[in-house]
C-alpha positions as MATLAB code, in Angstrom:
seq = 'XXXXXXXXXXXXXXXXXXXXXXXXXXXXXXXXXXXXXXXXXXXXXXXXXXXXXXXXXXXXXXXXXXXXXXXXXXXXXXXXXXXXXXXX';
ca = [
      60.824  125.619   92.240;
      63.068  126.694   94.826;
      67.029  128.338   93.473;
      69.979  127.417   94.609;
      73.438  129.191   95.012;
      76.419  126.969   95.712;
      79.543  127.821   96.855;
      82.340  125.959   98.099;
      86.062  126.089   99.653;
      87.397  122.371   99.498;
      91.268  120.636   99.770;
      92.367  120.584   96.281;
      92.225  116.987   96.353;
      88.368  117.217   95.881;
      88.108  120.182   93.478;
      87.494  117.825   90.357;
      85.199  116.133   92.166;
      83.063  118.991   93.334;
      82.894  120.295   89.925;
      82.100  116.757   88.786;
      79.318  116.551   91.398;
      77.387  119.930   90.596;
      77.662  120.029   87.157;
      75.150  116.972   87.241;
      72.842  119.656   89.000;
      73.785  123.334   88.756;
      75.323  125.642   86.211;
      78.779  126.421   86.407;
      78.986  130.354   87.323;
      82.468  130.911   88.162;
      85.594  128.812   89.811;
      83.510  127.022   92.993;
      80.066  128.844   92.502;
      77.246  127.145   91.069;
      73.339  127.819   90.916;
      70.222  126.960   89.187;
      66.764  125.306   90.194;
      66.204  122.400   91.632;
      63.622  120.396   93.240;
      63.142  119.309   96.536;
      64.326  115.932   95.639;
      67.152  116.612   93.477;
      67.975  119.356   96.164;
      68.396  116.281   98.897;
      69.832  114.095   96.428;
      72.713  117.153   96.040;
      72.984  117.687   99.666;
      73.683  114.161  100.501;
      76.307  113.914   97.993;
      78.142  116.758   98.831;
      78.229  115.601  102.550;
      79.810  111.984  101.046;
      82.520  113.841   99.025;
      83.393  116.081  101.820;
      85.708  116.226  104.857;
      83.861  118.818  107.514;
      87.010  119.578  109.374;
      88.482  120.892  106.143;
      85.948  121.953  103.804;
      83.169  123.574  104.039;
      79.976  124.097  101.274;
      77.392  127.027  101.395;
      74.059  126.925   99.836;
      71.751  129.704   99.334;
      68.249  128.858   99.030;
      65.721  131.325   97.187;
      62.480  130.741   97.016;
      62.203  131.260   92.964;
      64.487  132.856   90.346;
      61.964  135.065   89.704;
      62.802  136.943   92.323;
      66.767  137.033   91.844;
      68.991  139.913   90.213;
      72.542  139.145   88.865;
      75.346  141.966   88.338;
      78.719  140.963   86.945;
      81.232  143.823   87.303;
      84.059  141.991   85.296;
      84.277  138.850   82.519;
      81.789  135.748   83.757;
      84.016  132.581   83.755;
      81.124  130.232   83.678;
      78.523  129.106   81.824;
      75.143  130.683   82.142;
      72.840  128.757   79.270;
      70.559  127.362   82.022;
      69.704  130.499   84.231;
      66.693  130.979   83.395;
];
């Protein structure tokens, strides 16, 4: 199953939203960066919703797609703000 890294720069109008929004998908790393496995479905499903809740002359979202977390590395230099129960 593919991994996902989401990161996002939106008015602060949307901010609760956006958090609202991946939550339901992703874990929480930090501020606006999110990540965790999803599947192709639930990957569309994300995408699509994002592109509802956002204005693209103001905000923009990034995802990173790997092709499985097997494969990933994480280094934190510092204290981890988020929540990190469902990396696998």
């Amino acid at each position: 199953m593919p991994y996902y890294i989401a990161v996002y720069d939106v008015n602060a109008r949307r901010v609760a939203k956006m958090v609202k929004l991946f939550r339901r998908y992703l874990t929480w790393v930090q501020r606006s960066v999110f990540e965790g496995e999803l599947t192709e479905a639930q990957f569309k499903r994300l995408h699509y919703e994002t592109y509802q809740l956002i204005n693209p002359e103001e905000d923009v979202v990034i995802f990173y797609e790997l092709r499985d977390a097997r494969y990933t590395q994480r280094l934190v230099l510092g204290t981890e703000q988020g929540h990190i129960e469902r990396l696998v």
